[in-house]
C-alpha positions in Angstrom: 4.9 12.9 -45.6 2.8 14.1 -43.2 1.0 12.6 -40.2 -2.7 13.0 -39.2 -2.8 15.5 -35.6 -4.2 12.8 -33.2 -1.7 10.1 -34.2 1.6 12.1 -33.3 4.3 10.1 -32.3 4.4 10.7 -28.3 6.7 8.2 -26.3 8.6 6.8 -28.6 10.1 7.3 -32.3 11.9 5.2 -34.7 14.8 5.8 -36.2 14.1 6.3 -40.1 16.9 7.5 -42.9 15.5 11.0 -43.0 16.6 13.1 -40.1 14.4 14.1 -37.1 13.4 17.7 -36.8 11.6 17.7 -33.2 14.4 19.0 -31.4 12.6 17.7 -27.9 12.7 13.6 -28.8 16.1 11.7 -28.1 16.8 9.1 -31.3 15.2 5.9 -30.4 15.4 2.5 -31.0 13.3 -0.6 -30.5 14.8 -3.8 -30.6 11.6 -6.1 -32.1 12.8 -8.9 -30.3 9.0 -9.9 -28.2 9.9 -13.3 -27.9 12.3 -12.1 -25.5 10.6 -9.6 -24.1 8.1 -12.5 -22.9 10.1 -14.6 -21.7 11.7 -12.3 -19.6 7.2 -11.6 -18.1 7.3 -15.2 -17.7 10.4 -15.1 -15.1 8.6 -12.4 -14.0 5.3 -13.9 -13.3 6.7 -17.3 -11.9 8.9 -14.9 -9.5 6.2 -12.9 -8.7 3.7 -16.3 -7.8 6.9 -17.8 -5.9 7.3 -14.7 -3.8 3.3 -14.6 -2.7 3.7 -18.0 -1.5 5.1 -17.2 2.2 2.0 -14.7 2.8 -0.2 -17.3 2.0 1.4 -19.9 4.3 2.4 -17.3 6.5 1.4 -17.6 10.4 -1.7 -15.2 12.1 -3.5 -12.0 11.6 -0.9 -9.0 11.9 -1.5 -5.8 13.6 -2.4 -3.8 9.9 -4.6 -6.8 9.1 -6.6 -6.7 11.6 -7.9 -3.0 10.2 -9.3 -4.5 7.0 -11.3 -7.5 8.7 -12.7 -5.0 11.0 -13.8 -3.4 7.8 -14.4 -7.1 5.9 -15.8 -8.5 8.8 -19.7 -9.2 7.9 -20.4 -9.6 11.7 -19.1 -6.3 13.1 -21.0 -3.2 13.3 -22.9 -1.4 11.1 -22.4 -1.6 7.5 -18.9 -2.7 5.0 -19.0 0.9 3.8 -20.3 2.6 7.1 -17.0 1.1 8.9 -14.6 2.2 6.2 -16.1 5.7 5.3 -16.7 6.8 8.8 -13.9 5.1 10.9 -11.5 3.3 8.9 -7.9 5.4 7.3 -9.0 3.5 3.8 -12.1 3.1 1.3 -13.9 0.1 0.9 -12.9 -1.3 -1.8 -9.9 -3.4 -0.9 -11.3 -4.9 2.2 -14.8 -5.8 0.2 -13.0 -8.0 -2.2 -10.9 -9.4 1.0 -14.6 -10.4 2.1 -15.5 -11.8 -1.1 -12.5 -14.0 -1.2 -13.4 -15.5 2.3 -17.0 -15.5 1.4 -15.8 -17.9 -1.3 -13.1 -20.1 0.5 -14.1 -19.7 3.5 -12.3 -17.5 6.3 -8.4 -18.3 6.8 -5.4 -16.6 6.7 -4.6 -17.7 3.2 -7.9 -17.2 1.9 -8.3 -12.9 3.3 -4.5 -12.5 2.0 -5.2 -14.3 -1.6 -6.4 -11.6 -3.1 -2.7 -9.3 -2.1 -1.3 -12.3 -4.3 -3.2 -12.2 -7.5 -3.1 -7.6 -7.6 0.7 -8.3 -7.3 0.8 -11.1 -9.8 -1.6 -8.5 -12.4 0.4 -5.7 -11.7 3.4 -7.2 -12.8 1.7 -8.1 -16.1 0.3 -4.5 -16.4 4.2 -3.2 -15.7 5.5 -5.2 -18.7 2.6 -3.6 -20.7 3.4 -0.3 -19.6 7.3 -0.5 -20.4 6.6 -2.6 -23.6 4.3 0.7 -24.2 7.4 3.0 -23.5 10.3 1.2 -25.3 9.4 -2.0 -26.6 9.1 -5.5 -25.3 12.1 -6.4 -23.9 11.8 -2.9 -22.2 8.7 -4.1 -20.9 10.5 -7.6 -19.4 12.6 -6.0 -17.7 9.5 -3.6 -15.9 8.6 -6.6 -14.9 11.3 -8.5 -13.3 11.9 -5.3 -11.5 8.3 -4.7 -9.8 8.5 -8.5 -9.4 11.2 -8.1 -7.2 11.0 -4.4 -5.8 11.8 -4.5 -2.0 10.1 -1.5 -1.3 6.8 -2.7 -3.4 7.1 -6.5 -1.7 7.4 -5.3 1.9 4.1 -3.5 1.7 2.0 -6.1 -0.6 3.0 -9.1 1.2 -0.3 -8.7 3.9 -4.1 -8.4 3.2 -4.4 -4.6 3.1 -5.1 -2.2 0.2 -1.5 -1.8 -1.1 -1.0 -4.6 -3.6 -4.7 -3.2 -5.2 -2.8 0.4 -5.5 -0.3 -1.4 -7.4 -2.2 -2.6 -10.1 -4.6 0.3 -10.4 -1.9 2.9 -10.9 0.2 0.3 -13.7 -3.2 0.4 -15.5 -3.6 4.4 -14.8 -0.1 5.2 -15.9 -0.4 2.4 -19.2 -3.7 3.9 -20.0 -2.7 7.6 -19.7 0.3 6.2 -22.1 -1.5 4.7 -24.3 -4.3 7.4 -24.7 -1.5 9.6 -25.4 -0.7 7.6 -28.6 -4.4 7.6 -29.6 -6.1 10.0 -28.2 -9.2 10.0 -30.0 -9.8 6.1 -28.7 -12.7 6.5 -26.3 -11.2 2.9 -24.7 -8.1 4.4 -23.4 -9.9 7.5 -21.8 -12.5 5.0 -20.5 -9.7 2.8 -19.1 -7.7 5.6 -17.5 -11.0 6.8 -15.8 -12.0 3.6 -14.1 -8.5 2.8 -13.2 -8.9 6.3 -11.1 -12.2 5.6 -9.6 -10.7 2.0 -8.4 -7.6 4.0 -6.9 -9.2 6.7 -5.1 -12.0 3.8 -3.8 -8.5 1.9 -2.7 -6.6 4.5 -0.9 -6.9 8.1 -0.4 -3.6 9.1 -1.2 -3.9 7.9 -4.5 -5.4 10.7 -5.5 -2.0 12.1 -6.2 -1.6 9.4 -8.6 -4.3 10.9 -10.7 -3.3 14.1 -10.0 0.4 13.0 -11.8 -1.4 11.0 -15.0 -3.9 14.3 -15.5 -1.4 17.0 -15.6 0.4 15.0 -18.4 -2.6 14.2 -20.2 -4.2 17.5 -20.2 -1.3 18.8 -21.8 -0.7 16.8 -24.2 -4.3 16.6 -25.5 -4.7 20.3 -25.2 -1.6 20.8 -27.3 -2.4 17.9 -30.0 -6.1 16.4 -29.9 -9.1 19.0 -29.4 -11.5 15.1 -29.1 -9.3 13.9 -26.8 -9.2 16.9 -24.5 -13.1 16.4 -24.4 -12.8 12.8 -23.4 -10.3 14.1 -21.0 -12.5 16.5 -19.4 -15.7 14.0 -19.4 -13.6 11.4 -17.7 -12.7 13.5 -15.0 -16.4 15.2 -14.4 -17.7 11.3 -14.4 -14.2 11.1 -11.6 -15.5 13.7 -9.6 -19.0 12.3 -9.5 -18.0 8.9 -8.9 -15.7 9.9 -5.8 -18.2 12.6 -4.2 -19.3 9.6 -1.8 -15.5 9.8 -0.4 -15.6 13.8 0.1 -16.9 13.5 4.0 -14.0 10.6 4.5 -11.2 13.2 2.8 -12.4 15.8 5.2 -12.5 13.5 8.6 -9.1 11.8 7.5 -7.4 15.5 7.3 -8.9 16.5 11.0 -7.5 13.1 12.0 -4.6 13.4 10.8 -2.8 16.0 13.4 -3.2 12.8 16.0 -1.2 10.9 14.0 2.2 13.5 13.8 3.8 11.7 16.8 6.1 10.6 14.3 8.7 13.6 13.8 11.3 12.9 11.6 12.5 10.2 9.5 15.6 9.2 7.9 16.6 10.0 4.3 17.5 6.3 3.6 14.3 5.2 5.2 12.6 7.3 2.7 14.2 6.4 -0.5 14.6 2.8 -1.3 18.0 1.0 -1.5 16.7 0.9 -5.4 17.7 4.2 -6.2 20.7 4.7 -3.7 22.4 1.3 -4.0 21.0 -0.7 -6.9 20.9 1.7 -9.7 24.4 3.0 -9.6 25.8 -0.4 -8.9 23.1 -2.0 -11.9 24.1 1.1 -14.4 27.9 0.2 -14.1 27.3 -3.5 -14.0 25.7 -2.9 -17.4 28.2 -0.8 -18.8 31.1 -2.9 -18.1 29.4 -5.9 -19.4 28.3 -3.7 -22.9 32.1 -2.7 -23.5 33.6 -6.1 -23.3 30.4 -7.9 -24.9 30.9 -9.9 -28.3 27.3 -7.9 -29.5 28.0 -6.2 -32.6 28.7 -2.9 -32.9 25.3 -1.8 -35.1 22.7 -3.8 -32.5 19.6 -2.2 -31.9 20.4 0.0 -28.8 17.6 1.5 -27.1 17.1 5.3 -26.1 14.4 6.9 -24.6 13.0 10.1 -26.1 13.1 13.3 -23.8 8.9 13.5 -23.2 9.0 10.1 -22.0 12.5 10.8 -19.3 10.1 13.9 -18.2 6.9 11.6 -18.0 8.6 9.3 -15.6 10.0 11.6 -14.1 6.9 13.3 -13.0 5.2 9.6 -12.4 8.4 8.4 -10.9 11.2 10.6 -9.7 9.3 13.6 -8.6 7.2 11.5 -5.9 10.1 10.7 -4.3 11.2 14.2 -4.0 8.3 15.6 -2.6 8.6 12.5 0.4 12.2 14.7 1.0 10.3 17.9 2.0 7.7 15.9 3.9 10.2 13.8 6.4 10.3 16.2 9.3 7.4 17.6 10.6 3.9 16.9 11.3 3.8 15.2 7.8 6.9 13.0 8.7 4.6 10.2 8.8 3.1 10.2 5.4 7.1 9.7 3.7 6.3 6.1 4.6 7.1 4.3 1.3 3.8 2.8 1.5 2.1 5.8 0.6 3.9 6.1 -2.6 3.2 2.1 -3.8 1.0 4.2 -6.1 4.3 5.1 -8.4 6.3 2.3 -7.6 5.8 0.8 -11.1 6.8 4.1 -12.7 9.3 4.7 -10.6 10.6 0.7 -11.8 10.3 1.8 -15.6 12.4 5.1 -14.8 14.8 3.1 -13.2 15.4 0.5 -15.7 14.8 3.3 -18.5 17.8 4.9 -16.7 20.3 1.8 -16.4 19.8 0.4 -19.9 19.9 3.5 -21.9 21.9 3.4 -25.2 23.2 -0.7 -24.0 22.4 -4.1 -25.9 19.4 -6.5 -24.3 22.4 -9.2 -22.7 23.9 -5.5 -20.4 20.9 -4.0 -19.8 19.4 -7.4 -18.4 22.7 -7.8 -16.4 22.0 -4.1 -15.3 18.5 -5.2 -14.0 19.5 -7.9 -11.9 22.6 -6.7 -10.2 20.3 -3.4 -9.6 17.9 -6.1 -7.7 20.4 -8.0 -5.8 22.7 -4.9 -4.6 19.1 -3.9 -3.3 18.5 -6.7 -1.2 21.8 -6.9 0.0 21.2 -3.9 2.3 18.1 -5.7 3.7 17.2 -7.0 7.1 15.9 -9.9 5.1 15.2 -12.1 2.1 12.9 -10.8 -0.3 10.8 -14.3 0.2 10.3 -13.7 4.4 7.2 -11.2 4.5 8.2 -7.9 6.0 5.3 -7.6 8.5 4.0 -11.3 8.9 5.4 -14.2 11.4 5.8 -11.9 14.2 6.5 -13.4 17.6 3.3 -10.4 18.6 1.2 -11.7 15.9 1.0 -15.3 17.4 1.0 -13.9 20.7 -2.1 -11.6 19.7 -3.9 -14.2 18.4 -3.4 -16.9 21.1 -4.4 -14.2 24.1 -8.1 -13.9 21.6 -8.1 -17.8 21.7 -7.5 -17.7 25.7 -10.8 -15.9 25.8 -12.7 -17.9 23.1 -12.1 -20.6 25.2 -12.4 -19.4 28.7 -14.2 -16.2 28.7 -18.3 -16.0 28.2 -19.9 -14.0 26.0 -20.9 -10.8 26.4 -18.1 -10.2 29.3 -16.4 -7.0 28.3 -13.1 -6.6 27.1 -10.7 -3.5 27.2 -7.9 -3.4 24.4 -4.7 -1.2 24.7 -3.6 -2.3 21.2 -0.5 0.3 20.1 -2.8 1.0 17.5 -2.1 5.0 16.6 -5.9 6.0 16.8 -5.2 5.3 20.5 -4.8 9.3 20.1 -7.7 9.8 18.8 -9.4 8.4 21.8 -9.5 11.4 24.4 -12.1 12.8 21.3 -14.3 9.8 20.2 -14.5 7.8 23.7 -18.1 8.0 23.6 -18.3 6.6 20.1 -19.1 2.9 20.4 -18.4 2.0 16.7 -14.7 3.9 16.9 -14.0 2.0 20.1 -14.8 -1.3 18.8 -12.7 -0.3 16.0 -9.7 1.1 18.2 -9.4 -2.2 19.7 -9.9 -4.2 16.7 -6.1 -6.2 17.2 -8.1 -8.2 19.7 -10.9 -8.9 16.9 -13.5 -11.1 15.6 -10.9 -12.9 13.1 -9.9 -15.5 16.4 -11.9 -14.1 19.1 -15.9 -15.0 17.3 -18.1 -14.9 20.4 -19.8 -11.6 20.8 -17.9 -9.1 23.6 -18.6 -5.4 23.9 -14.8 -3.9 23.4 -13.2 -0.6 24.4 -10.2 0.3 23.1 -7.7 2.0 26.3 -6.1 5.4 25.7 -2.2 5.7 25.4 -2.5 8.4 28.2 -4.8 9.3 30.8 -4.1 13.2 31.2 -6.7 14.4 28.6 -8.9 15.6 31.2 -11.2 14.3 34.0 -14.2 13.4 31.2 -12.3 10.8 30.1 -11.3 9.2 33.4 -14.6 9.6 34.8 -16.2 7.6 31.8 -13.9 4.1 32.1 -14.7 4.7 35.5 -18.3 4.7 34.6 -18.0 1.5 32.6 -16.0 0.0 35.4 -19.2 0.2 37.8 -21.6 -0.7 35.3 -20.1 -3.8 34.9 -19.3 -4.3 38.2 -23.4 -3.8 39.1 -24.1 -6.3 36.1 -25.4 -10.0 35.8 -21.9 -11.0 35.3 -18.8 -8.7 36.7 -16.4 -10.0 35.2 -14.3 -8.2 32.7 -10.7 -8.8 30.4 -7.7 -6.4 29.7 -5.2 -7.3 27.0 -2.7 -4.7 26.4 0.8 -4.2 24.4 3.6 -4.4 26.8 6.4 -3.7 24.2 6.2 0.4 24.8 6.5 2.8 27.9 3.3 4.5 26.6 1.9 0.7 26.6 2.7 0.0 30.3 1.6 2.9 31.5 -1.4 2.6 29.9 -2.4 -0.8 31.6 -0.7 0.1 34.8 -3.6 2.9 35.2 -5.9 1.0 34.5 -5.5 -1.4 36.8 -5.3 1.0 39.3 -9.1 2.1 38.3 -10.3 -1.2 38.5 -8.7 -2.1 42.3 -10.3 1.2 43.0 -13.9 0.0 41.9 -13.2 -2.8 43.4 -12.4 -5.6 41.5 -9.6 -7.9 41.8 -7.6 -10.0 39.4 -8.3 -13.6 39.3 -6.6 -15.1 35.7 -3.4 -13.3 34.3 -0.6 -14.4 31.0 2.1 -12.3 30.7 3.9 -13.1 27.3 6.9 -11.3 25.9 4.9 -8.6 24.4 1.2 -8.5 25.6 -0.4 -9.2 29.1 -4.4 -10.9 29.8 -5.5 -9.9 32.8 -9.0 -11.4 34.0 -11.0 -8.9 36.4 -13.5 -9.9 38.9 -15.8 -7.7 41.0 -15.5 -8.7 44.4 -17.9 -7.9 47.5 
């Protein structure tokens, strides 16, 4: 019996009584069990809700969230999409729907962070689609579980930024480019993986090489089995390319940026590669082995295998990324290894990981496997997969009561210069005289606490980039000092040499123009410093 071309068998096949003759597929087997495979998506899910509770409860703004509300913020300048296109390192999409939530609810901390939650919460429903896609339901569980508890994936989704969104766009990129693998002449799947794409380049602009990874797969496997689906393939990525032509001035501007950003010049293998891979899969592929051998699960259980196109697809979506961070960690490209920049395949990268710990083992192991995989993980960690990686800072609160010093002592309109630690403090030497970028630069001191309107400039981390530089503060200096009100505030970082020295020179400007200090809170990691012009 013969099958039509378009409805090939891609990612998985099932074992029949007449032999298999494709010399590329491994035997596989399903298990039909679904009603497990749910309820292992509802521990999942309830994990996954129970985890996102601590951001939402969580104390102030952190230094990364402040860079989305100066994009969300409907009072700063210009427009949502002027400030992220033209300034900001993301697109606009994350940080409008940040706005929309606190349009809604009003603004909080809870309320910009909520929607982190619910993409984290989705994506972990789209992960049990995608594995249940790959090798069945219970397959699919246990994707879930694992992206539920991921350490890499929950110490970079646990803030309002564009991250958790990354998440769920690439599990509905790589289920759809699955999916429209197994159908390829279904116009829903092709229309699926296309939006899924826009969303992800409009999240992040790395995430390009998300898309990059899906297309090279499905181009050729629809040029090798579906001429249709090769035409949808190609139509979805001309209606790609016209859809992200808006972003082709930020990709430029980001890749002149980014030389001011490779201050960072090496980083550590194991800071690259999650505990996952290094500690949790060897110690969750013996766990599951050992508990298989001395199970009571008879011998002729459904055991599942994985066929060898889908070990190479997740590979590619999984494995490979990680890989390519190797070659990247020393150098002027050191900084973008940072896990966070491959969230994008963290869901394939789960499936390839559970894929590779329960193959060939019963559901009761390859659970096992899963879960000792997850603790082992945390067990390296610096702490518990429920305390937010980058929220309840001791500089957070610090940050935000400094901006609440001001509300409630300063008067509008009185300037304020920010050293913040913020890295596009090396970008200011070049874009000093750009209002919008400085207001930006200095956004940790933002409108989130601070509401009354102040003119901000951000402070350079060094002041040797030339007399033009020096000569304009000192410009600003006077102006204010010949103004209505001289009166002006300094709030800088004190937790780095480059910090310190930073505010130490300026300080020395402003005695030199002549004013003097007459307020000043010095707190473990920032210093205020109120400035008065005197005769």
């Amino acid at each position: 019996m013969t099958e039509a071309k378009d409805s090939v068998p891609i990612l998985n096949t099932i074992v029949h009584s007449a032999p298999i003759r494709d010399s590329r597929v491994f035997t596989a087997v399903v298990p039909s069990s679904g009603f497990t495979g749910i309820l292992l998506l509802g521990i999942a899910l309830v994990s996954g809700i129970s985890l996102m509770v601590p951001m939402l409860t969580a104390g102030p703004v952190e230094l990364d969230e402040y860079g989305t509300y100066w994009i969300a913020d409907d009072s700063g300048p210009l427009t949502l999409c002027q400030r992220s296109l033209d300034y900001e390192n993301i697109p606009p999409l994350s940080p409008w729907f940040h706005r929309l939530f606190m349009d809604i609810f009003g603004k909080s901390e809870w309320s910009f962070r909520l929607p982190s939650a619910i993409w984290f919460v989705l994506a972990i429903g789209v992960s049990y689609l995608f594995g249940n896609e790959l090798r069945g339901a219970i397959h699919g569980g246990l994707c879930a579980i694992l992206t539920a508890w991921h350490p890499t994936a929950l110490g970079e989704i646990q803030l309002a930024r564009c991250y958790s969104l990354s998440l769920l766009l690439s599990a509905i990129c790589f289920w759809a480019a699955v999916r429209w693998m197994k159908r390829p002449a279904e116009l829903t799947w092709a229309i699926l993986w296309c939006v899924s794409a826009v969303g992800l380049t409009w999240t992040h602009y790395l995430n390009v090489a998300v898309i990059g990874a899906t297309f090279l797969v499905l181009v050729w496997r629809m040029y090798t089995r579906s001429f249709r689906g090769f035409v949808f393939l190609m139509i979805s990525v001309l209606s790609l390319i016209l859809c992200c032509t808006p972003l082709t001035v930020s990709y430029l501007r980001m890749a002149g940026w980014g030389k001011h950003f490779g201050f960072q010049t090496d980083v550590a293998v194991l800071e690259v590669i999650s505990p996952m891979w290094w500690l949790g899969l060897p110690a969750g592929w013996c766990a599951g082995r050992i508990l298989d051998r001395f199970s009571q699960q008879p011998a002729d259980s459904p055991r599942v295998q994985s066929t060898r196109v889908s070990f190479v697809v997740l590979f590619l979506w999984g494995g490979l990324p990680i890989l390519g961070a190797l070659f990247i960690r020393d150098g002027e490209l050191a900084s973008l290894a940072n896990p966070r920049y491959r969230i994008g395949f963290d869901v394939a990268a789960g499936c390839l990981l559970v894929t590779l710990m329960t193959q060939q083992i019963g559901t009761r192991a390859s659970l096992a496997s899963v879960v000792v995989a997850i603790i082992a993980s945390w067990s390296v960690a610096d702490r518990l997969p429920w305390e937010p990686k980058r929220l309840n800072t001791p500089q957070a609160v610090q940050w935000r009561d400094l901006a609440l010093h001001i509300e409630q002592n300063g008067t509008s309109g009185e300037p304020i210069f920010v050293q913040s630690g913020l890295g596009e403090g090396f970008l200011i030497p070049s874009l000093y005289e750009d209002t919008v970028f400085m207001d930006y630069a200095a956004c940790r001191l933002g409108r989130f606490y601070l509401q009354a309107e102040h003119p901000r400039y951000a402070l350079p981390f060094r002041w040797d980039h030339g007399i033009a530089l020096r000569v304009w503060f000192r410009q600003r200096l006077e102006e204010i000092r010949e103004s209505d009100r001289p009166v002006l505030w300094v709030v800088s970082a004190t937790d780095t040499d480059l910090n310190r020295l930073s505010l130490k020179y300026f300080q020395e400007m402003a005695v030199v123009v002549k004013f003097e200090a007459t307020d000043r809170v010095d707190l473990p990691d920032v210093t205020l410093i109120r400035f008065e012009a005197i005769e």
